[in-house]
C-alpha positions as CSV (number, residue, x, y, z in Angstrom):
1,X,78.0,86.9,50.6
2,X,76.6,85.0,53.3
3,X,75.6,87.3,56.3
4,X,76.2,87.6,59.9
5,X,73.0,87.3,61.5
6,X,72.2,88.7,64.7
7,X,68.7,88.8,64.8
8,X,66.9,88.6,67.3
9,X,64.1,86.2,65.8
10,X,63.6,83.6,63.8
11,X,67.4,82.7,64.7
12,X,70.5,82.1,62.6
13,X,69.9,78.1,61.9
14,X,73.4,75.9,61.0
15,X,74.3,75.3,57.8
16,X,73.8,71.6,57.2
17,X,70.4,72.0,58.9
18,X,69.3,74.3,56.2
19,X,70.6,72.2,53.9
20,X,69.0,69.1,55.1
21,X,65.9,71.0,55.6
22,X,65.7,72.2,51.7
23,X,66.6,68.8,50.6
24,X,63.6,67.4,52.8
25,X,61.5,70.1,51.5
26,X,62.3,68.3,47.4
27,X,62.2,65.2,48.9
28,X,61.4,63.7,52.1
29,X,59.9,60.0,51.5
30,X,60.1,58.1,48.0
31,X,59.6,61.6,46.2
32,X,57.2,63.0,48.4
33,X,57.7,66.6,50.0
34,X,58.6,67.0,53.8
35,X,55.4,69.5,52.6
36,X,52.9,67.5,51.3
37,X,53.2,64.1,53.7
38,X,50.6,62.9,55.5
39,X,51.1,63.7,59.5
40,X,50.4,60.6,60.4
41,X,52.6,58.0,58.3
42,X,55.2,56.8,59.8
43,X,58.2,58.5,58.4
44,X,56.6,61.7,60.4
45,X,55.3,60.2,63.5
46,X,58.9,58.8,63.8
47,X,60.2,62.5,63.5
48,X,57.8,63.5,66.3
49,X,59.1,60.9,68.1
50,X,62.4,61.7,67.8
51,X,62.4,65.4,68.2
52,X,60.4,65.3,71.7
53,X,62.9,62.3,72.8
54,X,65.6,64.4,71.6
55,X,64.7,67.2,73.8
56,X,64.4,65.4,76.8
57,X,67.8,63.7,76.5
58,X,69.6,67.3,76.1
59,X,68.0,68.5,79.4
60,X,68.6,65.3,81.3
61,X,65.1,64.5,82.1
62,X,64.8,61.2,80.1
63,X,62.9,58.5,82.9
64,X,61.9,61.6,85.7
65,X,58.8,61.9,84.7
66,X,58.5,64.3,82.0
67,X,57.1,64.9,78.9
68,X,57.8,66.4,75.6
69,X,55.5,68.5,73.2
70,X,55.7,70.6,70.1
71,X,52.5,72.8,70.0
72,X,51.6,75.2,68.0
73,X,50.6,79.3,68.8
74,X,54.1,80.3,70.0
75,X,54.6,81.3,73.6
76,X,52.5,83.6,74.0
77,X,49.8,80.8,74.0
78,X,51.6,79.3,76.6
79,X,50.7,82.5,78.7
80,X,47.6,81.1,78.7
81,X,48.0,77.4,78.7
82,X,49.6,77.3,81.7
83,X,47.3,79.6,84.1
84,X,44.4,77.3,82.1
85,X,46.1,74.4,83.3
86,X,47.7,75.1,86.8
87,X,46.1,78.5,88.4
88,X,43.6,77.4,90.9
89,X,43.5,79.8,93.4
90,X,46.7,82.0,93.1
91,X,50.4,82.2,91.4
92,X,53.5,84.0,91.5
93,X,55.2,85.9,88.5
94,X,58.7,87.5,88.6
95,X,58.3,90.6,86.0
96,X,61.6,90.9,84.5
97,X,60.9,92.1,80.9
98,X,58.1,92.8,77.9
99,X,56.9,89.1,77.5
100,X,57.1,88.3,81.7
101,X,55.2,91.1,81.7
102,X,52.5,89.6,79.2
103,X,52.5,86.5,80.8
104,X,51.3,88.3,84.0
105,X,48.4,89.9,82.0
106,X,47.3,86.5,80.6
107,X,47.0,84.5,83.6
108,X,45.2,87.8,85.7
109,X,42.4,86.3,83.6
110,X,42.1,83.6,85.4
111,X,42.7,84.5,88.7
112,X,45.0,85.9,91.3
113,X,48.3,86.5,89.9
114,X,51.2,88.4,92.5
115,X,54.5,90.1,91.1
116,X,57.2,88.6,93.8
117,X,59.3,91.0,92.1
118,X,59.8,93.4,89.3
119,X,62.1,95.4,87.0
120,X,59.8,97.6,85.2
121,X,60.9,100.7,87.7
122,X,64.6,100.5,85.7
123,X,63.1,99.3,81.8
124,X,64.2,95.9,82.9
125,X,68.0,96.5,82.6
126,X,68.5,94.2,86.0
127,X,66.9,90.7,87.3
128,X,65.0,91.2,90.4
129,X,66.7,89.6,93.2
130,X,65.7,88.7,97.4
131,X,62.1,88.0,96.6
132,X,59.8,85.1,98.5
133,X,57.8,82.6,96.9
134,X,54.9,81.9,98.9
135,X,54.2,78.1,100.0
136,X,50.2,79.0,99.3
137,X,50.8,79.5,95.2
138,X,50.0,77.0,92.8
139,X,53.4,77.7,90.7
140,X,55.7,80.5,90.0
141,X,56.7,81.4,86.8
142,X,59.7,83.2,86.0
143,X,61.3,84.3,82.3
144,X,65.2,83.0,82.4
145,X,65.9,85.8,79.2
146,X,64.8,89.1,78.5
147,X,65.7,89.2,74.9
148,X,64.3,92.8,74.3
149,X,66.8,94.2,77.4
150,X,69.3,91.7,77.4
151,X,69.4,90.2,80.7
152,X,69.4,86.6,81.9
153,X,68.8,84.7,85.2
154,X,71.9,83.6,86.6
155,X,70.8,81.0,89.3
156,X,66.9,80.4,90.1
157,X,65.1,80.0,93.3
158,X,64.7,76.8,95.4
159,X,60.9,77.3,95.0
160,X,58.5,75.7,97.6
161,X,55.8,75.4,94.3
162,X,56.0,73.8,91.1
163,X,58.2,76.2,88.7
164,X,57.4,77.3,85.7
165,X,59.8,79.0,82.8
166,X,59.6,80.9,80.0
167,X,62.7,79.6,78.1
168,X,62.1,80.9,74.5
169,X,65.5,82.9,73.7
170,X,68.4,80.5,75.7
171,X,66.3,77.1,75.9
172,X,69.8,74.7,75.1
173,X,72.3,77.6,75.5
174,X,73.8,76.5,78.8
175,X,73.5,74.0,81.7
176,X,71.0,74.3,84.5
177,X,69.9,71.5,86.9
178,X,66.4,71.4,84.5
179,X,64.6,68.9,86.9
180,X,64.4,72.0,89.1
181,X,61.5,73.5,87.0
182,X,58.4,71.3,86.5
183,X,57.3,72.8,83.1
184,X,59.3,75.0,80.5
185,X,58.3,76.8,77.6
186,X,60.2,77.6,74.6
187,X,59.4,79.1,71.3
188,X,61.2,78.0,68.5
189,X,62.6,80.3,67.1
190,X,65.4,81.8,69.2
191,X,67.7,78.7,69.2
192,X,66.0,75.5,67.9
193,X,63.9,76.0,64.6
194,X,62.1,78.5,62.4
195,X,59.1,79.9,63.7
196,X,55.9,77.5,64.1
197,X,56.1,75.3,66.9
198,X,56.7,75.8,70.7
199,X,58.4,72.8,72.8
200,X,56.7,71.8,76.0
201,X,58.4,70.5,78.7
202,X,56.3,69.4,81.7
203,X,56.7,67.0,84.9
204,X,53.5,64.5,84.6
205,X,52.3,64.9,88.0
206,X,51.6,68.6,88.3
207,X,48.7,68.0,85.7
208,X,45.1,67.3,86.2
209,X,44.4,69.4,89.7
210,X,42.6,72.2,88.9
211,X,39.2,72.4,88.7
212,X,38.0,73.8,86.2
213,X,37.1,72.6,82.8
214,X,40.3,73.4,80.4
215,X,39.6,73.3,76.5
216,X,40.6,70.3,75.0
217,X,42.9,72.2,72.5
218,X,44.6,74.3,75.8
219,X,44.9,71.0,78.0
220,X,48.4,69.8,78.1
221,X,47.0,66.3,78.8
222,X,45.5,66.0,75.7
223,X,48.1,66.9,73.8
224,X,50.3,64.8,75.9
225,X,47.7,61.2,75.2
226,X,47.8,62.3,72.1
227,X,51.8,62.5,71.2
228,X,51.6,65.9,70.2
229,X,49.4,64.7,67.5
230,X,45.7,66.1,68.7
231,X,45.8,68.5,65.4
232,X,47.7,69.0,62.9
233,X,51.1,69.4,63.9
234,X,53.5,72.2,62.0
235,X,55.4,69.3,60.2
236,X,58.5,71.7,59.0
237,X,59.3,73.7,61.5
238,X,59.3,70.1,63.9
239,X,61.2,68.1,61.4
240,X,63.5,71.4,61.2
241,X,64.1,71.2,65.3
242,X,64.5,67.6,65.4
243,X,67.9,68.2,63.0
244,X,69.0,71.5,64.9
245,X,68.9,69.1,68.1
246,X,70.6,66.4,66.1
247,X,72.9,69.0,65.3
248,X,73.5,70.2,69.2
249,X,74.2,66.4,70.0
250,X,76.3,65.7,67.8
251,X,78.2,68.6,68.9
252,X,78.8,67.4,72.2
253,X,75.2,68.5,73.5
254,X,74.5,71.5,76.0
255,X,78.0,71.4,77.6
256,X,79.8,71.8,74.7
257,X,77.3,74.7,73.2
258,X,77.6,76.5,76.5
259,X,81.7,76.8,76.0
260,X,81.1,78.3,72.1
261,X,78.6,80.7,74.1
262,X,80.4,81.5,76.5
263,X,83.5,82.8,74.3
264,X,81.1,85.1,72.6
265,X,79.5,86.8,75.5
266,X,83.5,87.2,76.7
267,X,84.4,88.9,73.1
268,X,81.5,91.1,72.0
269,X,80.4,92.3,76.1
270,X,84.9,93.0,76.5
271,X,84.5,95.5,73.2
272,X,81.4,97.1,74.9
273,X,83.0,97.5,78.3
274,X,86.9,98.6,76.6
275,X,85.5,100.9,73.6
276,X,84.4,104.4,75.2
277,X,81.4,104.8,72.0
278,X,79.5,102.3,73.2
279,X,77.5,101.6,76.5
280,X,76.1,98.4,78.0
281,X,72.5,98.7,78.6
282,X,71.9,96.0,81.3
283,X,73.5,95.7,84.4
284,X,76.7,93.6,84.4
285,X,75.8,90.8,86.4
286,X,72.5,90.1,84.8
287,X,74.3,90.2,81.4
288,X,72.8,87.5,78.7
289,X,74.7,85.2,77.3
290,X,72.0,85.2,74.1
291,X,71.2,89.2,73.6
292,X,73.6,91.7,74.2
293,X,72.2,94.8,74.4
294,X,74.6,98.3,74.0
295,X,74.2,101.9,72.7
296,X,76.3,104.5,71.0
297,X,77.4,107.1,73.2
298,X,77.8,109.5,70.2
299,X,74.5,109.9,68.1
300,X,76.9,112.1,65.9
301,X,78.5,108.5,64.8
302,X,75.3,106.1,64.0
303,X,75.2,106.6,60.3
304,X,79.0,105.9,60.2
305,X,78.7,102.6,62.7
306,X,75.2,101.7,60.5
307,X,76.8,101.9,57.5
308,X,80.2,100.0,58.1
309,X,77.9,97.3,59.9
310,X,76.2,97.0,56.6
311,X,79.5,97.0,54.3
312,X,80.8,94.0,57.2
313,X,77.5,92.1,56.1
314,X,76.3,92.4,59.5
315,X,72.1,92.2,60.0
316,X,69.8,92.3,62.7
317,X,71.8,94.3,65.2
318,X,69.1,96.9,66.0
319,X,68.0,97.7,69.1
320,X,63.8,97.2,70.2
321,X,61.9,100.3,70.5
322,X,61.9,100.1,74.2
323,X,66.0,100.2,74.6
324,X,66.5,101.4,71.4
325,X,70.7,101.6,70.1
326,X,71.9,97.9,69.3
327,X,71.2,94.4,69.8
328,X,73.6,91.6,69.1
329,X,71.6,88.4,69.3
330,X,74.3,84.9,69.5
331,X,72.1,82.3,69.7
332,X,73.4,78.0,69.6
333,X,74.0,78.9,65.7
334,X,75.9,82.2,65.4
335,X,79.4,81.6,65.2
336,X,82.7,83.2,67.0
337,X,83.4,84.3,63.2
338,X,80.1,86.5,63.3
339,X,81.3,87.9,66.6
340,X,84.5,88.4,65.9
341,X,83.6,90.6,62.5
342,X,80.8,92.6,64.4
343,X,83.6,93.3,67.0
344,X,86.0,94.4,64.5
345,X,83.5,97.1,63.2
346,X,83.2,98.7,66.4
347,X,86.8,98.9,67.1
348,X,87.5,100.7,63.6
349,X,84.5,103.0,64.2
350,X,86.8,103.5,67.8
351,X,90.0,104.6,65.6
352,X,87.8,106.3,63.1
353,X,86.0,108.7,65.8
């Protein structure tokens, strides 16, 4: 039985993109494996091509100025990347979860790093809201999900300073006016390929005015002369986002995802709000689309709820450490279907109880 995944990372992928995927993996070029291929022939550097091309034309930043990149060492290398290559003197961070939080540690390396706001007094259940970006930062970087608490930006400053965003768990899940942030980060694996390579978005002209000396490995220029090609570049889990962004396209692109998304927010967050045994842990209004995070109200219950969930073919639904109870995770992939059958668990546990 195929199962309803929720996790929360690596994502549920679509079908046919598996599928294409495994068949690539047998054989990708005249009886070659998509594993064995030389990076740089030209049935992979077309695929590069493709995939960063790809990702520009789904955020609608084709011709302003930006480029693409898949690079390797997740996010959490980003942290560092971008202080490396934009912290000169000072920069803003909006702490609104575990990995904001990180990213604040990261660039304090560097230099001065200020919290325009934070949700840490609350475990992150809210966004922080009525903060000030300074005109005297280099950038501000804020996270647009909290996958661990559940809790998404719903709109996003004007900022004075370039922007920078963490995207990694709802990079394609909705429309945004992307030419507002002048670089994004996303990893992977929350809504666009296994684990293994990061996509890079940045605006050109931001690079190349700090002064210090920046690794050539860490320098986003580099990478960017280069084609994404400086190293080695992880040739599966690229290939593997070039077809999941061939597979949002053909769908109708972000638009048409956003609709599917939005239908399963409405169901599974309506069961949490109607159902007295369970309890939303964010706040409503910062609600993700892409995590929703709930607890049972009666511990008495959990082995019942665990062990229907299980029988239902349902995986992945527990909670972090830090929130603990339950975590539905409905990334670009998930279907209504999965939704709907988690849903119906929780309303039989209701008439059970």
């Amino acid at each position: 039985m195929k199962k309803h995944n929720f996790s929360a990372g690596p994502c549920v992928l679509p079908k046919t993109v598996i599928e294409q995927a495994a068949a690539a993996v047998l054989n990708f070029d005249d009886g070659l494996s998509l594993l064995e291929i030389s990076h740089r022939s030209k049935p992979f550097v077309d695929v590069m091509e493709n995939a960063r091309s790809l990702a520009l034309e789904l955020l609608g930043l084709e011709g302003k100025g930006y480029k693409a990149l898949f690079l390797q060492g997740g996010a959490s290398t980003q942290f560092l990347m971008v202080a490396l290559n934009l912290l000169e003197k000072r920069a803003g961070y909006l702490n609104s979860g575990t990995w904001a939080d990180k990213s604040i540690k990261e660039a304090k390396i560097y230099d001065d790093i200020y919290e325009v706001g934070s949700s840490k007094n609350a475990n992150y259940n809210y966004i922080p809201k009525g903060y000030e970006i300074p005109e005297d930062y280099d950038y501000f970087h804020c996270t647009s999900n909290n996958t661990i608490f559940g809790t998404q930006m719903k709109s996003f400053p004007d900022s004075p300073v370039p922007m920078v965003c963490d995207m990694s768990s709802d990079i394609f899940s909705r429309q945004l006016d992307f030419s507002k942030f002048d670089l994004i980060y996303a990893g992977a694996q929350k809504n666009m390929g296994p684990a293994g390579t990061t996509l890079v978005v940045v605006k050109e002209d931001i690079l190349g005015k700090v002064s210090r000396k920046i690794p050539s490995m860490m320098d986003y220029k580099v990478h960017i002369s280069k084609g994404s090609m400086f190293n080695t570049p992880p040739v599966f889990a690229v290939y593997t986002s070039m077809l999941t962004l061939e597979w949002l396209k053909n769908l109708g692109g972000i638009k048409a995802i956003e609709a599917e998304n939005e239908k399963k927010a409405r169901l599974i967050y309506s069961e949490i709000d109607l159902n007295p045994l369970f309890k939303g842990y964010s706040v409503k209004e910062d609600r993700s689309m892409m995590n929703a995070t709930f607890t049972l109200e009666n511990e008495n219950l959990k082995e019942t709820f665990e062990a229907m969930v299980k029988e239902a073919g349902i995986n992945g639904i527990n909670g972090h450490r830090s929130v603990g109870g339950y975590r539905a995770s409905m990334y670009n992939a998930l279907s209504l279907d999965s939704v709907k059958a988690l849903v119906e668990v929780m309303s039989e546990l209701e008439s059970k109880a």
